[in-house]
N, C-alpha and C positions, 0 to 999 in steps of 0.2 A: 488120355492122361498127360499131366505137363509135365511128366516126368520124362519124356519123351526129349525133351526140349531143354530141362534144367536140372541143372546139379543144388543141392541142399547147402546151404552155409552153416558152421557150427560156432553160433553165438550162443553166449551167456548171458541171457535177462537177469537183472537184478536190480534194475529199478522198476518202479511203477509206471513213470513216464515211458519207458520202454515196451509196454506193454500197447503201446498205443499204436504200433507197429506189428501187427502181427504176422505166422511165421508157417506158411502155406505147407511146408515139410511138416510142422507140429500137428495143424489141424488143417487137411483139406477140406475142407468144407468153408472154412470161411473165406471163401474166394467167392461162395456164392450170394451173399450181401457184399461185396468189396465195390469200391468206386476207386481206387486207384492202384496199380500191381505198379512194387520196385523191381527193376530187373537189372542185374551186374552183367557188363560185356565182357570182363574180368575181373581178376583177381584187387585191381584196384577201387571195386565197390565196397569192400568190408571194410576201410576204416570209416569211408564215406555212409557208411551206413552205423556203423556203431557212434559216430559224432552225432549225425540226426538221431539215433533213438535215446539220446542223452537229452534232449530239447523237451521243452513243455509244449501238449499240443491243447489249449485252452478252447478248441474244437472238436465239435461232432463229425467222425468222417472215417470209416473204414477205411485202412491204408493194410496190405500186403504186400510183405517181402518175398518174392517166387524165388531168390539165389541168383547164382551163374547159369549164365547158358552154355549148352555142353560143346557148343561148336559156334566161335562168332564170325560167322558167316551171314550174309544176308539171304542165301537161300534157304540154308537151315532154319533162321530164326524166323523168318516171313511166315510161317504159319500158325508161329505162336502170337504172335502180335495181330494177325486178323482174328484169329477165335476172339483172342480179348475184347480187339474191337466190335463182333459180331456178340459178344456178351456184354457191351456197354462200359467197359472196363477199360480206364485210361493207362496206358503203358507208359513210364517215367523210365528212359534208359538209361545208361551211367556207366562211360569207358571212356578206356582211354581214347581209341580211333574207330567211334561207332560212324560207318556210311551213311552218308545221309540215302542213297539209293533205299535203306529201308522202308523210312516212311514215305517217300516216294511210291513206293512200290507196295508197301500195304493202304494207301490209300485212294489208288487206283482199283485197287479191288473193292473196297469199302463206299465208296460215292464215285461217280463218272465226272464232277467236275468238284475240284481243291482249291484251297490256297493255301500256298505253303508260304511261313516265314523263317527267315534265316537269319541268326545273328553273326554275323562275323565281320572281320577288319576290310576284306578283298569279297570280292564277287568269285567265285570259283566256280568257272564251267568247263573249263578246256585244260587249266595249265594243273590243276592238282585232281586226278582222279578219283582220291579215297574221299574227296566231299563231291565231286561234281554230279552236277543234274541235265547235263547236255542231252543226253542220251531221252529221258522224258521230254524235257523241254520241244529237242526237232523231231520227234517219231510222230505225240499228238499233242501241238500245242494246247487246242482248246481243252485238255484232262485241266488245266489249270485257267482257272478265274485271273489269276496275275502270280507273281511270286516276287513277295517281298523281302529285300534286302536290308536289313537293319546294321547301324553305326562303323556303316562302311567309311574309310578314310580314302580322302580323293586321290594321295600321292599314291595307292595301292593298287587304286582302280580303272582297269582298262576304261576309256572313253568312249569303245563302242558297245562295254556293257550298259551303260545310262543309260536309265529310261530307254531304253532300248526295245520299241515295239516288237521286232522278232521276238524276243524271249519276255516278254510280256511283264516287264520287270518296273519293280517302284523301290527306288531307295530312298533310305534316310539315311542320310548323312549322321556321323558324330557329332560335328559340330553344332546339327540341327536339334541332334538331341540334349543336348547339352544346354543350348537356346532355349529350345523350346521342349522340355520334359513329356508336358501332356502331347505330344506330336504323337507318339508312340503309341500310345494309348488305341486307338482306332486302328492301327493296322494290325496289333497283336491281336486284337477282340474279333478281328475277318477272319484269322487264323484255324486250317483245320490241324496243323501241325508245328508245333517249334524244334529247329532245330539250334541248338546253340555251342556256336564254336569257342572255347573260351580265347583265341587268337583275339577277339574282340576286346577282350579287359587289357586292361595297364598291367604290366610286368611286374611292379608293384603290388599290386592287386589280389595277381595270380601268377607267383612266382613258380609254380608248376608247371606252367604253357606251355604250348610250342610255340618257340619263337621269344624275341629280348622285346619287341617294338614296345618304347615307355609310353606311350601315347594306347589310349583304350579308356573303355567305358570304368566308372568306378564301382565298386561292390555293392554301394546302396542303388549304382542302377541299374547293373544285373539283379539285384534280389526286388525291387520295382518293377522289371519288366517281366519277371516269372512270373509277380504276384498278377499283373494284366493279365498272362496267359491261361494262369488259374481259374481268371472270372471270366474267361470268355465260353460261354453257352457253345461255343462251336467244335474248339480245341479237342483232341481227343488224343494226341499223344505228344511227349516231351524228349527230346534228347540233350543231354548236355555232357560235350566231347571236346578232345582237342589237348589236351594233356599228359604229362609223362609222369607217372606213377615213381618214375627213377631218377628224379628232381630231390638232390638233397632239402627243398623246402619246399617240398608237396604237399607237407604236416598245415600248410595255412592253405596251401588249396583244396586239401580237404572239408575245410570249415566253409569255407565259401562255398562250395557246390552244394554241400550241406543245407547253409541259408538260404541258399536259391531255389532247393528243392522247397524246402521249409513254408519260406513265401509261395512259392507253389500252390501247396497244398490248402496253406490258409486264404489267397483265393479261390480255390475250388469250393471248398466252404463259405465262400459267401458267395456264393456266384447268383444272379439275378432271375434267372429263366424269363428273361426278355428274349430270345431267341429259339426256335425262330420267330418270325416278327409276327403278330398279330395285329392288325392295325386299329382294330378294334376297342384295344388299349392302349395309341399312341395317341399323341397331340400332333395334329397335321399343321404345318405352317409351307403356305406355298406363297413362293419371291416369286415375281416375274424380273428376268433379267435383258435388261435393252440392249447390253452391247454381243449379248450371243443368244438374240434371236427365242429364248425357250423358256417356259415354267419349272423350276427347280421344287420340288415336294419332298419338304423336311417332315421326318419324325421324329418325336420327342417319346421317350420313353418314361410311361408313369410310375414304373417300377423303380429304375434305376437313374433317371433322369438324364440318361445318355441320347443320342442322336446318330441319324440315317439319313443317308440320301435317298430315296427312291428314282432307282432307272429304267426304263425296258432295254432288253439285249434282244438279239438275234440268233437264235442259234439252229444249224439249220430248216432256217423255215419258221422256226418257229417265236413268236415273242413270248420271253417270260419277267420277271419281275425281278430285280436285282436291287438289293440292299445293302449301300455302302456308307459305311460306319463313319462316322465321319464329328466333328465336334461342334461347342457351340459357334468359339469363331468360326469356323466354317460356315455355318447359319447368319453369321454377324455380317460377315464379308461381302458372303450372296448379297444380304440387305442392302450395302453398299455399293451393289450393282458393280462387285469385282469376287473374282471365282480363285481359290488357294489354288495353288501349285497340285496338291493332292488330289481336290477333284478336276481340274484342267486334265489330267493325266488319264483320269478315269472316264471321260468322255471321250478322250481321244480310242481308250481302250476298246471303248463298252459301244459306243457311238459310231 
């Protein structure tokens, strides 16, 4: 029973749109067609949950609200969040100081090898422990395919986290995203899990934060990168943290978590089931590339018209087949007999 695990919340439905939210305390049972569970690490999910179930959901998509969890702990909550995942059921978390060690740690149980992505300003392994991933990272690196760091700012970021082959690590920069929007796109879509630190948005933004730093990602591209997270076939759970519930102007970051969840959801509803890959259904386009020696074999997807790199890895002993998401310039570039920074990174990883 999840009641094991969570405490009930006492909201008043009374619109119709809110109905589109339903309320696992009211009727247990509808957990068992559900495709997505809301779960509060605190008290500071209920306005965040009463502004989303004010929203029109112009989508087909089972969504439940499970409450508060009655202890936010990571050991307590790790076994509610594997049932879910062992039910198919993607876990959207929502606190203030939720550890990333969660989904770490429920997706070590769930598949033997991840990739996790992370949104935040700084790389955190060492110097802040309520986010860090050290602890996975050096016990077994290969649990993780790579872990990507998203709209990290350089003045923040230690220089021996970069691309930093020990920790198997691919960042994108702010600036980059900023440049170049669709960048994103492909690393989120690898993603078995996002975590998202709102330290990453502009103060602006998300006058709730932790932290003043004016510099951060803008609202429309926090609720853009959710909505990627959404359509990724892979993704399986969402945290979005980093925030002080006791911010006189919390009342606008509650709306923004809101839309980020929002976009969420409405990627999940259109997500493509291009993944996993069947090649069967892709357009194969193979470059040969002269100045690094190998055959590069793109796929095109006829569903969603997205694209893959095809690699073999090694992984003890054995070769298996690895599919890295990747774009069309990427494909363009190959053509040009020059290789992006992103797969450069991925060959050195995978290679």
């Amino acid at each position: 029973m999840l009641e094991n695990w969570i405490r009930p919340l006492q909201l008043d439905f009374k619109s119709k749109q809110q109905q589109s939210i339903l309320d696992y305390h009211r009727d247990p049972n509808c957990l068992e067609n559900a495709r997505i569970a809301l779960i509060g690490w605190d008290e500071s999910f209920i306005p965040i949950l009463e502004e989303l179930q004010s929203y029109h959901f112009p989508f087909n998509l089972s969504i439940v609200q499970l409450g508060l969890v009655r202890k936010p702990t990571v050991e307590f909550v790790l076994p509610l969040i594997q049932e879910l995942q062992d039910g198919g059921i993607i876990a959207v978390i929502v606190g203030a100081e939720v550890p990333a060690a969660l989904l770490f740690k429920s997706h070590q149980h769930a598949r033997p090898f991840f990739n996790p992505v992370l949104v935040d300003e700084r790389i955190r392994l060492e110097e802040d422990q309520s986010f860090a991933t050290t602890s996975f990272v050096e016990s077994s690196p290969l649990n993780c395919f790579h872990i990507s760091w998203l709209a990290v700012q350089m003045h923040l970021a230690h220089p021996g986290f970069i691309n930093s082959e020990h920790y198997f690590l691919d960042t994108i920069r702010l600036g980059k995203i900023r440049q170049y929007k669709e960048s994103i796109e492909p690393a989120v879509r690898d993603a078995d899990f996002l975590y998202f630190n709102l330290a990453a948005m502009r103060a602006s933004d998300a006058p709730g934060k932790f932290g003043h730093n004016p510099s951060g990602l803008y609202s429309e591209e926090a609720s853009q990168l959710t909505r990627y997270a959404g359509l990724s076939d892979r993704l399986s759970a969402l945290t979005i943290t980093g925030y002080n519930p006791e911010h006189l102007q919390f009342a606008q970051t509650t709306v923004l978590i809101s839309q980020m969840i929002w976009y969420f959801l409405e990627g999940f509803a259109n997500r493509k089931q291009d993944y996993p890959i069947q090649e069967s259904s892709m357009i194969e386009y193979i470059v040969d590339l002269s100045k690094h020696g190998r055959p590069l074999k793109f796929l095109k997807s006829t569903k969603s018209g997205r694209w893959w790199l095809k690699v073999q890895i090694d992984i003890e002993n054995q070769m298996i087949d690895r599919f890295i998401p990747c774009s069309y310039d990427d494909y363009a570039q190959a053509c040009s007999d020059e290789v992006s920074d992103r797969l450069l990174y991925a060959f050195e990883r995978y290679g």
